[in-house]
N, C-alpha and C positions, 0 to 999 in steps of 0.2 A: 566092857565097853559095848556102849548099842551099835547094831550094825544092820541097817537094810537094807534089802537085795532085793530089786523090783524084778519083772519080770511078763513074760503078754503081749510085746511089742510085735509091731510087725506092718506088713504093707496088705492095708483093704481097700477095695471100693470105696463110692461115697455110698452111703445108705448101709453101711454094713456094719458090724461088730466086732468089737474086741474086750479082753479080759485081759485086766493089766492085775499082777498081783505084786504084795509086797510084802517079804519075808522077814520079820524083825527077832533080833536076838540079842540078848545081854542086857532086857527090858530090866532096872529094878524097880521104879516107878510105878506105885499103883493108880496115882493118875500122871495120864499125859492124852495129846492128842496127835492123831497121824494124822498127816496132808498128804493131799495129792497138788502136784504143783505140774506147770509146763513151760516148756522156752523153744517157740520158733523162731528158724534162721531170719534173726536182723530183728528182736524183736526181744522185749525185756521178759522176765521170767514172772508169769501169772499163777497165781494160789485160784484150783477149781472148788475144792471139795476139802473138808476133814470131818474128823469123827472124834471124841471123848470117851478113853476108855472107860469112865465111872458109867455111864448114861445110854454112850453108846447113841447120843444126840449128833446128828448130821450137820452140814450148811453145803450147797451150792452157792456156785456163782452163776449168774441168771444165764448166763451163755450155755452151759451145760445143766440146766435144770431141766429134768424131766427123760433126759439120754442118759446121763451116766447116775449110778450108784453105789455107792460106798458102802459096804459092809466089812463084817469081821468075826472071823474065824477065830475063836476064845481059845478053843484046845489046843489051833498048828500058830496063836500067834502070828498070823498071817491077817494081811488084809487086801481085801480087793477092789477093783473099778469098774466095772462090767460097763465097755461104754457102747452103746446103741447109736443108730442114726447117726454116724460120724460124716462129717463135711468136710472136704478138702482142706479148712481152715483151721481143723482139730488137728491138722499137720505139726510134730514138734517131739521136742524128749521131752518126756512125762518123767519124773521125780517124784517119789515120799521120800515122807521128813517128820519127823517127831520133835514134840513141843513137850518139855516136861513141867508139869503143874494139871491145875485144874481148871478146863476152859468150859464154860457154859455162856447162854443165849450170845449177848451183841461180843462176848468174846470169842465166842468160839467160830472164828475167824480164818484163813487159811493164809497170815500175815509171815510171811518167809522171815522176817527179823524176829519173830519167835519162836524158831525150830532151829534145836542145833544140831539135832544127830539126820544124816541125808545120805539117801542113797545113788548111787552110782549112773542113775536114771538109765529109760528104755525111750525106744526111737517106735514113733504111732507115725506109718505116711497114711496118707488118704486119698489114694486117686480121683480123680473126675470121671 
C-alpha cells in the first residue's frame, strides 16, 4: 500500500523559507505524479505544484511560481518543496498525493480528483 509522510512544516516570517518534504513508500507504479496541494482555514483545498516520475516535468500554479520548487530524490523516494519568499497567505496544511498513470503537458495538472494515495499533511504558518 502507498503511504506518504510529509514533513518541513513549521512557523516562519514572511520573506522567509521552508522545505516541505514527502516521504513515499509501497510505490509499485513506474508511472505516477506527486502533488503538492494545500488547505487554509475557511478555505477549499488548492493543488500548487506536481511532478511525473517518467520525465520528472513540473507545473506550478501561478501563485507559487518562481517561490517554491518541486523536485525529487530518485534513490530516498522522496520528494521535496523548497518554498522561498513565503507570504502570510502561503498560511495552511500542505498535503502530497500521488496520481497513478502517466501525466504529461495540459495533463499534468495538480487536480486533487486524480490522486488517491495522500498524506497526512504538515501545517506551513507564515507571520507578518
Amino acid at each position: 500500500e502507498v503511504q506518504l509522510v510529509e514533513s518541513g512544516g513549521g512557523l516562519v516570517q514572511a520573506g522567509g523559507s521552508l522545505r516541505l518534504s514527502c516521504a513515499a513508500s509501497g510505490v509499485t507504479s513506474r508511472d505516477y505524479a506527486i502533488g503538492w496541494f494545500r488547505q487554509a482555514p475557511g478555505k477549499e483545498r488548492e493543488g500548487i505544484s506536481c511532478i511525473n516520475s517518467r520525465d520528472n516535468k513540473t507545473y506550478y500554479v501561478d501563485s507559487v511560481k518562481g517561490r517554491f520548487t518541486i523536485s525529487r530524490d530518485i534513490a530516498k523516494n522522496t520528494f521535496h518543496l523548497p518554498m522561498n519568499s513565503l507570504f502570510p497567505e502561503d498560511t495552511a496544511v500542505y498535503y502530497c498525493a500521488l496520481a497513478e498513470g502517466y501525466y504529461a503537458g495540459p495533463a499534468l495538472r495538480p487536480r486533487d480528483i486524480l490522486y488517491d494515495y495522500w498524506g497526512q499533511g504538515t501545517q506551513v504558518s507564515v507571520s507578518s
